[in-house]
N, C-alpha and C positions, 0 to 999 in steps of 0.2 A: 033630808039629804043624807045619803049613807058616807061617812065618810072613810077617808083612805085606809085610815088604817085598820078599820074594822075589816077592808080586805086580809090581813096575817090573822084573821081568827082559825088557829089549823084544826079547832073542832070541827069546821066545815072543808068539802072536801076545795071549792074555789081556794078559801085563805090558805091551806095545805099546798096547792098550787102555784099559786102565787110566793110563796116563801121558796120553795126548790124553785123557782124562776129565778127567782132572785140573786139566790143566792150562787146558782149556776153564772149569771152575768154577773155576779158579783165577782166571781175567780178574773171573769175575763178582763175584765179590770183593771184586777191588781195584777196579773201574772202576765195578761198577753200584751198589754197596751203600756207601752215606755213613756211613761210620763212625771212632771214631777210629782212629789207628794203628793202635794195641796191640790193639784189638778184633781188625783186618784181620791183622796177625800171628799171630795167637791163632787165627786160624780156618785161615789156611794150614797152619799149626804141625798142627792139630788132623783138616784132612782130608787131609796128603799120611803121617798117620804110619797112619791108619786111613781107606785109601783108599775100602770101603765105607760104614762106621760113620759118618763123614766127612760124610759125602755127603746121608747121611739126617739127622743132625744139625741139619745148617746149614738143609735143608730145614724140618723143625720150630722151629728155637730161633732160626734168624738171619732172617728174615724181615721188611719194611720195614712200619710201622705206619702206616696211613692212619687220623686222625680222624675223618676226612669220612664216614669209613662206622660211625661207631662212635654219636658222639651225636645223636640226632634235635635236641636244643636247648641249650642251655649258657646258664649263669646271665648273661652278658653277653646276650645275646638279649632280659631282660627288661627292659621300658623304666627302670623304676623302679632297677632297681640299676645301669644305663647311666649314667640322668643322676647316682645317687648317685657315683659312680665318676666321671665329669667333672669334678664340683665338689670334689671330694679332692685331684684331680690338679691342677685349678686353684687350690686354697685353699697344696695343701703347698707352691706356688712365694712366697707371698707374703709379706706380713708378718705374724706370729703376732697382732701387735697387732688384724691387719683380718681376721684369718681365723675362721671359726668353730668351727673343730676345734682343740683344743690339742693337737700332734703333740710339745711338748715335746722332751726332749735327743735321744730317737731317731728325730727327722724324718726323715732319712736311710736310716736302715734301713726306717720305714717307707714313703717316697719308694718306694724301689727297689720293693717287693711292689704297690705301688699300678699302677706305671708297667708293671711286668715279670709280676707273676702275677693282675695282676686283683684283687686280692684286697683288698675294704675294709676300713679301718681303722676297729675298734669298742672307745670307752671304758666302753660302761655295764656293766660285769660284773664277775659274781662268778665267781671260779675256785678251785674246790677240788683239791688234789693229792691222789691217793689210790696208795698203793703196795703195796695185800697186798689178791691175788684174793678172800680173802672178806669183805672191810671194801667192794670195788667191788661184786661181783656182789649180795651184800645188798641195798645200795643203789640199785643199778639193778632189781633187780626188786619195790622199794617203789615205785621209780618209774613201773614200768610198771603197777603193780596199781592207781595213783594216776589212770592216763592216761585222760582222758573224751574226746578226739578221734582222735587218730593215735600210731602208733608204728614208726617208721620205721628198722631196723635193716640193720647192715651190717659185714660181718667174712670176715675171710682165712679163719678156722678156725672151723669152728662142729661140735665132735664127739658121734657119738651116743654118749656116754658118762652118770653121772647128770648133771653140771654140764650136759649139753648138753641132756638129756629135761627138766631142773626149767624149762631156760630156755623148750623148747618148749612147755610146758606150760603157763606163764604165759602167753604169746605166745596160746597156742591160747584160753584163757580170756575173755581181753580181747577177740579177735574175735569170739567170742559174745557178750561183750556190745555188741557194734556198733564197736568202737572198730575205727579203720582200720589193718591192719597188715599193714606193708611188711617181709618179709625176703629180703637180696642176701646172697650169698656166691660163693666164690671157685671154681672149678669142681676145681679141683685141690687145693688148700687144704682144702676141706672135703667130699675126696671120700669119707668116711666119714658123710655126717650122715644116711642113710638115706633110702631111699624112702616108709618109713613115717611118718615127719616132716613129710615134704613132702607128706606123703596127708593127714595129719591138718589140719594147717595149712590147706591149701586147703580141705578139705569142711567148718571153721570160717568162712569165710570169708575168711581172710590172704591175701596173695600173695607167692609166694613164687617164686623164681627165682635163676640162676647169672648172674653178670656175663659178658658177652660170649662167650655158650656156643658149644660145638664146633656148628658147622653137622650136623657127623656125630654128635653127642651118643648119637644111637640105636644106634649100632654102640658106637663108645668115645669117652668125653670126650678122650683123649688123641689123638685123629686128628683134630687142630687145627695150622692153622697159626701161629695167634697161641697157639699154648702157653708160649712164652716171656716171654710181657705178659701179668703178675700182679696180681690188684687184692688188694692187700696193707693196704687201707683199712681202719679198725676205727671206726666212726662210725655214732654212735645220738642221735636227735634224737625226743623225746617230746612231744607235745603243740604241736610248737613252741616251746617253752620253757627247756626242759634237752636236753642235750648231754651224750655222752660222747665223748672222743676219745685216744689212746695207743696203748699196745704190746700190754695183753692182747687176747688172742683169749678163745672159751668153749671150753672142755673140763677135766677134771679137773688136766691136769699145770697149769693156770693156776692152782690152788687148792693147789698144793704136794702132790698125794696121788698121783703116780708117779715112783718110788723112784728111777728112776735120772737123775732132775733136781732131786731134794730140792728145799727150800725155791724156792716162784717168787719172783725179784726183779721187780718192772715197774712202769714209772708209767703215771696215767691222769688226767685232768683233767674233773671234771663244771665244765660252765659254766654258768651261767645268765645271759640279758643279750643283749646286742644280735649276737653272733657266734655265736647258736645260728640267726640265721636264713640265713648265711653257712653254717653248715655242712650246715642242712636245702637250698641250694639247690645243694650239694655232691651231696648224697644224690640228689636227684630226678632231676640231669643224670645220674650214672653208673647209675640206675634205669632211663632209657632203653633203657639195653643189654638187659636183659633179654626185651625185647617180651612182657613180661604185659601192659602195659597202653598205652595211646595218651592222654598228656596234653594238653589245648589249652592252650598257655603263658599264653594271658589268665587262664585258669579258673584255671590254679595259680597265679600272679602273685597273685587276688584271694581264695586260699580260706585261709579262716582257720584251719584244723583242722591248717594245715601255715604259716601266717604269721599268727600273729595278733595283734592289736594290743593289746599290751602296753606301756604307758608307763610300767612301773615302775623307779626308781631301783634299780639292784643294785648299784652299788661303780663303782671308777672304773678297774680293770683294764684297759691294752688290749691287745687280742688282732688278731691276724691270720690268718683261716684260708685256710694256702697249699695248695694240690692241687698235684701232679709227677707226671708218667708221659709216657708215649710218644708221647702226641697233642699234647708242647709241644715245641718246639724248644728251648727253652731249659730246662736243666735246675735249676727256680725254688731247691728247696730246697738243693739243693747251690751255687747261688750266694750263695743268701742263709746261710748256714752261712761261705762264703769271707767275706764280707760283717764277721760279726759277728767273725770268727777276728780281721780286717783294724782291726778298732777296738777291741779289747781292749788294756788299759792294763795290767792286775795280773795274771789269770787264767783261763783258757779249764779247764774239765769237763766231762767226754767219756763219756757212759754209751753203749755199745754193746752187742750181742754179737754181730757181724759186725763188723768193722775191716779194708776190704780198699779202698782208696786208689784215684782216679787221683793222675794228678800234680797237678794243678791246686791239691787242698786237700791235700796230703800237702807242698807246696811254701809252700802259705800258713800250716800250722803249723809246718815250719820255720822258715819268719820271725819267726813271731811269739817263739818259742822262743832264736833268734839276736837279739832284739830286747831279751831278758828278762821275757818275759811266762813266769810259771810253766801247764804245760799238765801235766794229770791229766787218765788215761784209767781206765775201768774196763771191764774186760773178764770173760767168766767163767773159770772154773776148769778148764773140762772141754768138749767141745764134743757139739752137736746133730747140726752136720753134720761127719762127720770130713775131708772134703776144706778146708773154709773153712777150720777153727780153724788148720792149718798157717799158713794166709796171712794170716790176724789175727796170730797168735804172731810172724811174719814184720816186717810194717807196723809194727806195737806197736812190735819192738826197734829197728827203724829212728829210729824216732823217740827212743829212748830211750837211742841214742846221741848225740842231738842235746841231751838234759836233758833228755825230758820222762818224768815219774814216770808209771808200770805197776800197777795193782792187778788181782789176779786173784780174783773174788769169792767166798769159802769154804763160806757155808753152802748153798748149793743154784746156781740156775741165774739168773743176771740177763739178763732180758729189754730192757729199758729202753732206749728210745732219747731224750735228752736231752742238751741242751749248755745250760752256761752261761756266762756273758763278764762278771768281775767279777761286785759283786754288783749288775747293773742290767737285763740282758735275758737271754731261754731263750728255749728251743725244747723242745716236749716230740708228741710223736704215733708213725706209725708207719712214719718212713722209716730204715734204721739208716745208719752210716757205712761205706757198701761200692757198688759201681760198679752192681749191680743196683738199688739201690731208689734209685739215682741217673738212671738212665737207662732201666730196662727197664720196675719195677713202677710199678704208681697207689699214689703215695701221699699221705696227707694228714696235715699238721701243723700246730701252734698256736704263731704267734711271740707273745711275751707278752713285754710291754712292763711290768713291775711288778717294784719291787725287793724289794716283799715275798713275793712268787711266788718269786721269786729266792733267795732268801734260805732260804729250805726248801727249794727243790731241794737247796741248796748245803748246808744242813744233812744231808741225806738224802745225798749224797753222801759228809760228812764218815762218818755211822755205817757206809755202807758199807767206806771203806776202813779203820775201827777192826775188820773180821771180815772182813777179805781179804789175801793174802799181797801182801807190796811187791816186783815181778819186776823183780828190779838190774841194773845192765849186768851183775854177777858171773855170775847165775842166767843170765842170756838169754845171755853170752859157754859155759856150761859146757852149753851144752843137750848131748842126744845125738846123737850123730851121724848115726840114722836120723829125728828130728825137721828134722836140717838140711837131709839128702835133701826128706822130705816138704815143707818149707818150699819149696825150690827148684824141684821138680816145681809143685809147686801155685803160684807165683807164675808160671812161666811160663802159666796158664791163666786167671789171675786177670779179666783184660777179660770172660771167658766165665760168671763165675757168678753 
């Protein structure tokens, strides 16, 4: 077998070749592509050791993301949540006495999302936690059999499997009886959910479509150049009225019935209340991508079937619904995760099952940690993807040499992405802790401003680690020696996944 690098032999005129290739996309790299270091490392690392492989890689995965070509409109565009969002920004600088919003203890954290992600702050809701696939799916499909105007659905994974035919089925029903219904999915994510789904769906009436599909779709969904920008989004908005938003995707292993991920762990939050119309004008902006349909932003702005005017008292919950991916500059949720790391007093709780760091917040729980803030992470037992779990297992001990406590979850597979800071604010949706759904994928999550929200997380937390092993500096110092390899290979690649 000839191997790679005998391709740079520039006695020969190929290895001659190949080194000006290189080294030509080598410039592109560093000079035309904005990225951090470690990425730019990562990617030299990665096309001078596989100087073909390399090459076509970067082409598909490294690619620069333009907005401008992706949404036809975006939720600020409409007048109404424009000026609502001015007067937020103007009321959160004032005095609370003269203000009409009570933004209370976490002014601040919500300041930053108002100011930095757009995203309004709503107190009138009710928020339910829900943590086992079939206590949600139940649920949401009483929901939807419930729905007399629209039903607006949106998910990374949606498989033909039964969990995923009961979901289409419902779906399909509802459209015949006129009710409007919207399904997005991830073109990659859910490249199992058949064409007969999508055949069905459509001659019910539904619409149905991939988020920002391969131009080339007709040949392979995979001969995209934005294959690397992920809409990893899990957001269902009914009626305008309820909301769902978390970790689960649809398919059976979310229902704990494939064996080699036993039990699902995952949370999910149905809301009801004033941030489901926050999350439906989520839904509509990334529905543009699909081009099934051509919205006039007045006509949605005033149609009720997807805003409707509902004055009802729901609870005093408040919610923030933040959106992150490619088309912001600024990376919202993972700031705002630094944010909350940065004002925790007693305790930071860390559900993931990706844990793969930049510095940034891998530096801000150190602090917090050298500050004596106690920090608990949960992680799973076993991994999905065998390359991450190395660089999760990695990240984890790092920190766990700093003090901070490890659980590795026992009975099946924990999905969940969640954090909580003492018992006063969360975050619960579907961005995990790792450099992709920080910078690469679209993702959306729910800051929850409520200590009794809080408060069940942090319970649901505690029973996890009562059925998860506690991984000690002992365990993490005695690993084996081909885990440490694997650790070391894969953190060098870590910017990259």
């Amino acid at each position: 077998m000839i191997s790679f690098f005998s391709l740079y032999n520039i006695d020969r005129p190929l290895g001659l070749i190949m080194v000006i290739i290189n080294l030509l996309l080598s410039i592109v790299v560093v000079f035309l592509q904005r990225k951090q270091p470690s990425s730019v490392y990562a990617w030299l690392l990665f096309i001078w050791i596989f100087p073909i492989l390399g090459f076509i890689f970067y082409v598909l995965f490294s690619q620069q993301f333009s907005s401008n070509r992706v949404y036809k409109y975006r939720k600020v565009d409409s007048s109404n949540y424009n000026d609502e969002l001015e007067t937020q920004k103007r009321e959160i600088s004032i005095s609370p006495i003269q203000a009409y919003y009570d933004f209370g203890e976490f002014k601040d954290n919500i300041e930053y999302h108002i100011n930095v992600s757009d995203a309004l702050f709503t107190n009138n809701n009710k928020v339910e936690v829900i943590t086992d696939g079939h206590e949600l799916f139940e649920q949401m499909l009483v929901d939807f059999e419930n729905a007399k105007e629209s039903i607006n659905v949106e998910f990374y994974i949606i498989n033909n499997d039964n969990l995923g035919n009961l979901f289409m089925d419902t779906l399909e029903k509802k459209a015949k009886e006129g009710v409007e219904v919207r399904v997005m999915y991830d073109e990659i994510g859910s490249s199992s959910i058949g064409n007969k789904n999508i055949k069905r769906l459509e001659e019910a009436g539904a619409k149905i479509g991939p988020f920002m599909p391969s131009k080339l779709n007709k040949i392979s969904k995979y001969f995209n150049t934005r294959i690397n920008y992920r809409n990893h989004r899990k957001n269902v908005v009914i009626d305008g009225k309820i909301g769902y938003i978390g970790g689960f995707n649809v398919g059976d292993e979310y229902l704990g019935l494939v064996k080699k991920f036993g039990y699902w762990r995952d949370t999910h939050l149905r809301i009801q209340g004033d941030a489901v119309s926050e999350m439906q004008w989520r839904f509509l902006s990334d529905w543009t991508t699909t081009g099934k349909e051509v919205m006039e932003l007045e006509n949605v702005a005033q149609n009720k079937k997807f805003f409707p005017e509902d004055k009802k008292d729901y609870g005093t919950t408040g919610v923030q619904i933040v959106a992150n991916g490619p088309d912001n500059k600024n990376q919202v949720i993972k700031q705002g995760y630094i944010k909350m790391i940065n004002d925790a007093k007693h305790r930071i709780r860390i559900s993931s099952p990706y844990f793969v760091l930049d510095n940034s917040i891998e530096e801000a729980l150190m602090i917090a940690l050298n500050s004596g803030v106690e920090v608990e992470i949960l992680i799973p037992n076993k991994p999905d993807h065998p390359f991450i779990y190395p660089t999760t297992l990695s990240y984890a001990g790092e920190l766990i040499e700093y003090g901070a406590k490890v659980y590795k979850y026992e009975p099946g597979f924990t999905h969940s992405k969640v954090m909580t800071i003492d018992d006063s604010l969360s975050v619960v949706g579907s961005c995990n802790f790792d450099i992709r759904s920080f910078s690469l994928n679209f993702e959306c999550s729910a800051f929850i401003y409520d200590r009794n929200i809080t408060r069940i997380l942090n319970q649901k937390f505690e029973q996890d680690k009562n059925v998860s092993d506690y991984y000690t500096l002992e365990k993490y110092h005695n690993r084996g020696r081909g885990l440490k390899i694997k650790e070391s290979l894969s953190r060098l690649l870590s910017p990259l996944l």
